[in-house]
Steps between C-alpha positions, in 0.01 A plus 500: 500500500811393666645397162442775360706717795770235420536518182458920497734562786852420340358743167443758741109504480282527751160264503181701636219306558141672395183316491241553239149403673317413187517601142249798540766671724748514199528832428528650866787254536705573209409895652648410802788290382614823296498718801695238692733549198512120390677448190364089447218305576469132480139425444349233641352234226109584611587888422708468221207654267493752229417738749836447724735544186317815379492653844912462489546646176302772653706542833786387304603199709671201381224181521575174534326171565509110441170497291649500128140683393634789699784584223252517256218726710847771536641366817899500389670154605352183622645189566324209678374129401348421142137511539464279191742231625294489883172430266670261321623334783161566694322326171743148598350516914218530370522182238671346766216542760223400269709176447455437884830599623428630842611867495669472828759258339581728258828681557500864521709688213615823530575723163742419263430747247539869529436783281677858494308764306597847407281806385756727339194741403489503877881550552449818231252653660666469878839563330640198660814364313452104492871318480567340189579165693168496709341578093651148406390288810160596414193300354308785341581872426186734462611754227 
């Protein structure tokens, strides 16, 4: 949370914190983030569902998470680590371990892949302008 106030403060946004219980409490939320007059949400990866990225195309807020699936299920942007290259790398622990390496003398790796996805049918419907540049940076557009 405190990156996020970092890296929003010197844009001039403001970083609201609003927890979401569980998944059946969706809809209230996204009600109640309206009436606070939120323009974004970043969705956390366990909520980033169909659900979520329908209920801000119908409240009209901007959605974003780190779960690339997101994109796809109408949330507009996400950018986090490449699910396919963890499992890959997963798959080589895993060899590893059944070799006999002790898993506590295997080193800890952090991600070294990310993916940024864009749902322009998203963008459309939320009449959000995406920059040209960010449209170049990215791994996948959803036309």
């Amino acid at each position: 949370m405190e990156q996020m106030r970092a890296a929003a403060s010197p844009i001039g946004l403001k970083v609201v914190p609003f927890r979401v219980p569980n998944a059946s409490e969706l809809e209230g939320s996204f009600r109640k983030i309206t009436a606070a007059r939120l323009r974004a949400v970043v969705v956390q990866p366990i909520l980033a569902t169909r659900e979520a990225g329908a209920l801000g195309l119908h409240h009209h807020i901007v959605t974003m998470s780190e779960v690339r699936s997101f994109a796809e299920a109408g949330g507009l942007i996400t950018y986090g680590a490449s699910y396919p290259e963890m499992y890959r790398k997963a798959a080589i622990y895993v060899d590893k371990i059944l070799k006999r390496a002790r898993p506590a003398d295997l080193p800890v790796e952090e991600p070294s892949k990310f993916e940024l996805v864009i749902n322009l049918r998203t963008a459309k419907a939320l009449n959000v302008i995406i920059p040209p540049a960010l449209l170049t940076r990215d791994d996948q557009v959803i036309e």
